[in-house]
N, C-alpha and C positions, 0 to 999 in steps of 0.2 A: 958195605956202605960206610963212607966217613962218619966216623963219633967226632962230636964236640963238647966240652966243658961247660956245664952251668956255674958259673961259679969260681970261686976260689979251692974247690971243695975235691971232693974224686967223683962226682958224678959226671956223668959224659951219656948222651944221648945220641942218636942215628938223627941226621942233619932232617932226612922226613921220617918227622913223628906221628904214629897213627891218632886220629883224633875220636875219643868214641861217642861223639856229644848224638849220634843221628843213631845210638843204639836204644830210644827211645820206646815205641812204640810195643805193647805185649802181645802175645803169641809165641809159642813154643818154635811154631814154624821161623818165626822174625828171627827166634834166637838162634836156631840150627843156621840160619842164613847166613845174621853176624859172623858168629862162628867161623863160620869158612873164608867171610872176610879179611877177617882179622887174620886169619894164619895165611891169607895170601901175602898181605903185605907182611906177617913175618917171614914168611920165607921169602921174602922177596929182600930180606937185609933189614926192615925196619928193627930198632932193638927196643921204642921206647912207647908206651901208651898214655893217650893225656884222656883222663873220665874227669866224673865228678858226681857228687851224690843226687844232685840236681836233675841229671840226666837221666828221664826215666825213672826221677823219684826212688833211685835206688838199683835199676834195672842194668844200666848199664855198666856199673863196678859189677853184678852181678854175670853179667853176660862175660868182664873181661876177668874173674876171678873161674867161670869154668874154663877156660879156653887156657888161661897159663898157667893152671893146674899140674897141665899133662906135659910141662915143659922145663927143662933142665939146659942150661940155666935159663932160669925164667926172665922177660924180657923186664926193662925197669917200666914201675908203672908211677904216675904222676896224676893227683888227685887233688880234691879241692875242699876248703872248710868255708863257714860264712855265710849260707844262704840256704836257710834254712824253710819249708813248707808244715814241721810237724812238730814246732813247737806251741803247747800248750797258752804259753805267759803271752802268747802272739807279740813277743819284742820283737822291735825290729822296724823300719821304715819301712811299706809296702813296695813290692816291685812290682810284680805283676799279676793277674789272676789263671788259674790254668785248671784242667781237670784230671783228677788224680789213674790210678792205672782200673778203679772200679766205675768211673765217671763220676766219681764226687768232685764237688770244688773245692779250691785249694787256693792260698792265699801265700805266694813266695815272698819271705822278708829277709834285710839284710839283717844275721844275729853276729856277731864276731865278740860276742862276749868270752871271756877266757873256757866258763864249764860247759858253751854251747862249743866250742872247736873241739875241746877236748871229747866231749859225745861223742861230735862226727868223726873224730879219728879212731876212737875206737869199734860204731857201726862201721866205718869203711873197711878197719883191719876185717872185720867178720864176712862183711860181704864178697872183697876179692881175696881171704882164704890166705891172708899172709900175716906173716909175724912181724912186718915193718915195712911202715909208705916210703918209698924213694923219694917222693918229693910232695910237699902239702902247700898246694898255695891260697893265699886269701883270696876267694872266688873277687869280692869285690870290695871296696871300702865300706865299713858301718860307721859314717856319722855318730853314733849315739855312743860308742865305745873308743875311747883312746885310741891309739896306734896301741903304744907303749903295753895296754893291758891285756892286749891281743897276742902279740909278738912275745910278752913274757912266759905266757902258757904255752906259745911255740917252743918257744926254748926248751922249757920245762919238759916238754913231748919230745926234743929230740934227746938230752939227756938222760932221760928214761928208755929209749933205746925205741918208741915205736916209731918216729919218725927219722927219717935219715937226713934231709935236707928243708929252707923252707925258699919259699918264694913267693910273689905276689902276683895279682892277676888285674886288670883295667882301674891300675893304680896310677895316680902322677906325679911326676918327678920327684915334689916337696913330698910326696906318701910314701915313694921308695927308700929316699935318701932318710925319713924319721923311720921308717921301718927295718933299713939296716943299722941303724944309733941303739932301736929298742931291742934288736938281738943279740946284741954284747956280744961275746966272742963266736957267736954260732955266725957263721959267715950266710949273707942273703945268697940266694945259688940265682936266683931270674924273678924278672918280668915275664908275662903275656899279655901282651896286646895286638889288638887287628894290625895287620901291615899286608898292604899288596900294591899295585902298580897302581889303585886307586883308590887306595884311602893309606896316607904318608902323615898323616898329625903327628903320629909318636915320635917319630924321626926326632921330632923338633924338644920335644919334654923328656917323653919318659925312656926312651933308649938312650936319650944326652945322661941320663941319670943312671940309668941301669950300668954304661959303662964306667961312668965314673968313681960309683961304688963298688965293681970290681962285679957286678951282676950278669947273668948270661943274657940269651934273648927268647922268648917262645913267639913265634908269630901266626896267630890263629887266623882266618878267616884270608890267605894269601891266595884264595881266587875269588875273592870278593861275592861272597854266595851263592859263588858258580858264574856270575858273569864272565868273568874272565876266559872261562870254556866255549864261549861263543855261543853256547842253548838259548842266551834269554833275546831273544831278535824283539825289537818294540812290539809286535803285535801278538808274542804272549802274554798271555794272561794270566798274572799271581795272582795266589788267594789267599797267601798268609801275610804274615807281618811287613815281609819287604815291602809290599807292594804299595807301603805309605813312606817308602824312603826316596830319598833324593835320587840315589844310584838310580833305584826302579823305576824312574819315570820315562813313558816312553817315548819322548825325545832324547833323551840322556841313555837311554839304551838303545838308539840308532846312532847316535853317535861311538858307543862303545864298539857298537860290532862295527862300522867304519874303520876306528882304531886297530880293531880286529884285523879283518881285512886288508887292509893298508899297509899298516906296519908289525903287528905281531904276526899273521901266519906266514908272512914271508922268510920273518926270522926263522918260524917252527919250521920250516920247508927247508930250508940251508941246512937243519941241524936233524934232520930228520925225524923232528919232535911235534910233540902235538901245543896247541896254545896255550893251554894250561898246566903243561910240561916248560915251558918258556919261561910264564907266569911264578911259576915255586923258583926257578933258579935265579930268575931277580931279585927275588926275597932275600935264597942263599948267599947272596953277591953284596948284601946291604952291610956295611960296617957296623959289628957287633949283632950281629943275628948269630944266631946257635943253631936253630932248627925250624922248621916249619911245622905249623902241625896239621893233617891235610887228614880228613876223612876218607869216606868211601860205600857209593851203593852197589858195588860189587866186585868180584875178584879181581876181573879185569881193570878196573878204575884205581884199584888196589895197588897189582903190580905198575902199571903207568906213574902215578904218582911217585912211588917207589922210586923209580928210572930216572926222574927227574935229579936226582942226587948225583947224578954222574954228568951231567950237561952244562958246558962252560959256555960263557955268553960273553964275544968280544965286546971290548970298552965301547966303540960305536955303536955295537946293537944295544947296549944296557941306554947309550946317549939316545937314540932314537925313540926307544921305549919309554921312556920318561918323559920326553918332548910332545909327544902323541898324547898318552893318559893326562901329562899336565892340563893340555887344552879341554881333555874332559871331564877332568873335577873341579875345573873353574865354572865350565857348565852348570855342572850338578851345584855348584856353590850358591852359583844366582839364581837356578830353580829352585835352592832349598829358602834362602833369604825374596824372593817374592812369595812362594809358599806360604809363609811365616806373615809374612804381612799381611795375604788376604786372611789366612785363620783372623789374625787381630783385628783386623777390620768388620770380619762376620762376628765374630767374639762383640765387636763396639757398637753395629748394630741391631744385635741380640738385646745388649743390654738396653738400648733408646726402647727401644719397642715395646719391651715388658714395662719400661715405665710409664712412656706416653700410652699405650694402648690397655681400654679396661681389661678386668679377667676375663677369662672365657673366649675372648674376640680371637 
């Protein structure tokens, strides 16, 4: 599989990188699963693994620290600092609330304070079983901490020899460009952020910046949470988070599979690919993208994604494919801005009602 370069640096990545964010869930069984995942899409060429502490609260460096264990040379693995569930001082802005792997609750906050990264780089050296991260990136921005105070304890981490490279994660432009000024000579190696044939924002900020400072590309979520695969037809039914997002709505998921339809499986039919195989190679095809990072619920979804690494998409089909998605994330644009307007309008008269109406009523 083609390597590519994060960076100014010698790090080089397999163009599909395995993603292990869905290594989540406990069971011994889940893990023997993963396991087998992961070593299909390595032997399938992948060379490069993207985790994070986050993921599984620990589980999932754990799942990819047995697995490349047993491997010489071991694939690079690329991990993340910043967002932290088990700090005491509870710094940190609130993100979200979740339940931990015993069913306690858990409060995820953003910490990028200099002695919280330095923690997590050393829990992460323990948990996947190695003597140096290939790649540490700021899972997200913390507000509450400089860039500069963040980036200096990078440095410091890779000087000291645990970390090899750093990079940033759903950062923007102005955060990339101060965060490669605060690493002085240590070169920035990437960004990651979403990109797929329907959700293109970064194009516009933070890849215009990633290249400019000499940065690679990670692009996570490049089948749009599985849309892109053709599975979500309007009249399934989510039950987790998406199912409050613009994409999810199911007019905008009939029109996707449309798009489907239409114009991408015809594409995947000429090339003997599947849609979501089509999907990763317009990713690869994007100026200044390095690699994709694409998960997997099983071997076979494993090696497929894989595959996609080898798939060239003429200039017309990439013109097509754009033309099509464009008209339906303008869609989802206006579903997401009237959305937004009725919350505020309920939100306006929530608030009349409690005042004009007594208590109790």
């Amino acid at each position: 599989m083609e390597q590519r370069a994060l960076g100014p640096g010698d790090l080089r990545v397999s163009v599909v990188t395995f993603g292990a964010m869905g290594f989540a869930a406990p069971g011994p069984d889940e893990d023997a699963r993963r396991a087998a995942i992961l070593r299909a899409a390595l032997d399938a060429g992948v060379t490069a693994i993207d985790t994070a502490p986050l993921y599984g609260f620990g589980r999932s460096e754990r799942v990819v620290g047995k697995v490349i264990a047993e491997l010489r040379p071991r694939p690079k693995v690329l991990t993340k600092v910043g967002l932290r569930w088990d700090c005491p001082s509870q710094h940190g802005e609130p993100l979200f609330q979740a339940l931990g792997e015993h069913g306690q609750p858990l409060v995820v906050r953003r910490d990028s304070r200099p002695e919280s990264v330095l923690l997590e780089i050393e829990r992460s050296l323990e948990r996947l079983g190695v003597e140096r991260l290939d790649l540490v990136q700021v899972h997200q921005r913390d507000r509450r901490v400089p860039i500069r105070e963040t980036f200096a304890a990078l440095r410091d981490a890779v000087r000291a020899g645990a970390v090899a490279h750093v990079g940033v994660s759903n950062f923007t432009g102005r955060e990339v460009e101060e965060a490669r000024a605060a690493l002085g000579d240590v070169p920035l190696a990437s960004l990651q952020s979403p990109l797929s044939l329907l959700t293109r924002d970064v194009e516009r900020d933070g890849l215009v910046a990633a290249r400019r400072v000499g940065a690679g590309f990670l692009a996570y979520s490049p089948l749009a949470q599985g849309l892109l695969c053709g599975t979500y037809g309007p009249h399934r039914e989510v039950k987790d988070w998406r199912a409050g997002t613009a994409l999810f709505a199911p007019k905008v998921r009939e029109l996707i599979q449309e798009a489907i339809r239409d114009v991408l499986q015809p594409i995947a039919t000429r090339h003997g690919a599947t849609p979501g195989q089509v999907s990763l190679a317009w990713v690869l095809a994007r100026p200044g993208v390095s690699a994709v990072i694409a998960g997997a619920s099983s071997e076979a979804q494993a090696r497929q994604n894989a595959g996609a690494s080898a798939l060239r998409l003429e200039p017309r089909e990439i013109a097509e494919l754009e033309s099509a998605f464009a008209r339906v994330t303008a869609a989802a644009q206006r579903h997401a801005k009237v959305g937004g307007v009725m919350r505020r309008a309920r939100s306006v008269v929530g608030a009349v009602k409690r005042r004009v109406m007594p208590s109790g009523s």
